[in-house]
C-alpha positions in Angstrom: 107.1 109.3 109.6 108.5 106.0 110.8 109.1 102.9 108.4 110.3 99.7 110.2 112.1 97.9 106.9 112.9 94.6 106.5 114.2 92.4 103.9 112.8 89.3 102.8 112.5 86.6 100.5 108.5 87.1 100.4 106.2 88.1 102.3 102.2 88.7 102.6 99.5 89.9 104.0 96.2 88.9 104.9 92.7 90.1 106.0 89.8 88.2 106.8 91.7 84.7 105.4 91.9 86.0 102.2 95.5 87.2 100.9 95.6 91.4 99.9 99.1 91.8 99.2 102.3 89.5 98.3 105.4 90.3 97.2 108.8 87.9 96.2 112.4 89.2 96.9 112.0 93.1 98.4 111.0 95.0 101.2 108.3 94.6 104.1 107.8 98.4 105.0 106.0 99.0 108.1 104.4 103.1 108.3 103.8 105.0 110.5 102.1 108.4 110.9 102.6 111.2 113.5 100.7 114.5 113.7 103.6 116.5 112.0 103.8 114.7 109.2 103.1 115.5 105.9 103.4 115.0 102.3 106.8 115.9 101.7 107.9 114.0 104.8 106.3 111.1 103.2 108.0 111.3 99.6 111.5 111.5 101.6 111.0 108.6 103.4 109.7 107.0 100.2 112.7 108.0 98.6 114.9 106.6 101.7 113.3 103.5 101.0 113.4 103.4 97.3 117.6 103.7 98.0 118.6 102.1 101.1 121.1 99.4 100.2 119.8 96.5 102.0 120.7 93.6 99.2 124.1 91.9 99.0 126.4 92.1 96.0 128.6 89.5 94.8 131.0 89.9 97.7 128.1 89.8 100.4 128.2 93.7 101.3 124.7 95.4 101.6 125.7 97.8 98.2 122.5 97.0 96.4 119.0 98.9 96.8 115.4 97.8 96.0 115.9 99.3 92.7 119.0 97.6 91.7 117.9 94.1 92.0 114.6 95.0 90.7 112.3 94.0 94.3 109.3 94.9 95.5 107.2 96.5 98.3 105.1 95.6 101.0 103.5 98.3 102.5 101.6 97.9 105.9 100.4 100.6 108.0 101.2 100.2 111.5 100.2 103.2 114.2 101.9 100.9 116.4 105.1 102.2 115.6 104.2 105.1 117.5 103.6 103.6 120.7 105.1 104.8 124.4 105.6 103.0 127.2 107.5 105.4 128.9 105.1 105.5 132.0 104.1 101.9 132.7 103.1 99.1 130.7 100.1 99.8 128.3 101.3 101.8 125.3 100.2 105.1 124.5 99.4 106.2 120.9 99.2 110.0 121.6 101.7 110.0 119.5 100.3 108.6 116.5 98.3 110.7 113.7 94.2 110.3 113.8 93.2 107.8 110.6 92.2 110.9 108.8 95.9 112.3 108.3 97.7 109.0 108.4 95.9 107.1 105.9 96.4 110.0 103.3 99.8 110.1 104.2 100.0 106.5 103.7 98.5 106.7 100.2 101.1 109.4 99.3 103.8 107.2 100.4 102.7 104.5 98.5 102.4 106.7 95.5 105.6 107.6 95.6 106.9 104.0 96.0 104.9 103.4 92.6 106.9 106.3 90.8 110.0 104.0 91.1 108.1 101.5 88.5 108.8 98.8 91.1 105.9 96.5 92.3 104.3 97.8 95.2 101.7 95.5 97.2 99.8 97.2 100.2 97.6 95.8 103.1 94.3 97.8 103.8 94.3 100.7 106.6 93.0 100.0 109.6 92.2 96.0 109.5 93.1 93.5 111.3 95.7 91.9 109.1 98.0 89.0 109.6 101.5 89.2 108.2 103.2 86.4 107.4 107.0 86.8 106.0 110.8 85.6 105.3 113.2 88.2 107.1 116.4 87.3 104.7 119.1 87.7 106.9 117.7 89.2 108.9 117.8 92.4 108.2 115.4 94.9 109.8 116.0 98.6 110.0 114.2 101.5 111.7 113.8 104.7 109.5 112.9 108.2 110.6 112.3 111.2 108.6 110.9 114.6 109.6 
């Protein structure tokens, strides 16, 4: 699984005009599926998430995790993030799971975001949905777990 992270001051997301999701001070969390994934790959990414140090302390280093300054979560499936353009310019996405294993996978992920007891806000699987959002920083990272 893949989780493109990045920090904001708030962020949301829409479907069909209408807002699904919104979250304050946390993390935008980008997930993606691929067909070896599976349930434990998903609750170590979650648990990457739940811990990477992303938020400043009172000298300005990143020493502080979602956790410690009580954020939240913005979880937003994206297949995308499996998509090759090693041979020309249209992506490929043979390397991203069917809907039937990712969404699952996304579920469990999101689950396992919810044990923390932090706010988790989600957009829905498979729409077309419009994010909007305040990269504080910016700071965006790429995870990968297997």
């Amino acid at each position: 699984m893949r989780a493109l992270v990045q920090r904001v001051s708030e962020a949301s997301v829409e479907v069909e005009g209408s807002v699904v999701g919104a979250i304050s001070k946390g993390l935008l969390v980008f997930v993606g599926v691929t067909h070896s994934d599976s349930r434990e790959v998903a609750e170590k990414l979650a648990r990457k998430v739940i811990g990477i140090r992303l938020f400043d302390d009172q000298n300005g280093q990143m020493n502080f995790s979602c956790e410690d300054v009580n954020g939240e979560f913005l979880v937003v499936s994206q297949f995308t993030l499996y998509g090759n353009v090693d041979s020309g310019r249209r992506p490929g996405w043979s390397q991203a799971a069917r809907p039937e294993q990712a969404e699952p996978l996304i579920e469990y992920f999101i689950e396992c975001l919810k044990a923390s007891g932090l706010r988790v806000q989600t957009g829905i699987f498979r729409a077309d949905m419009n994010v909007k959002l305040i990269n504080h920083g910016p700071a965006t990272l790429m995870i990968e777990v297997n």
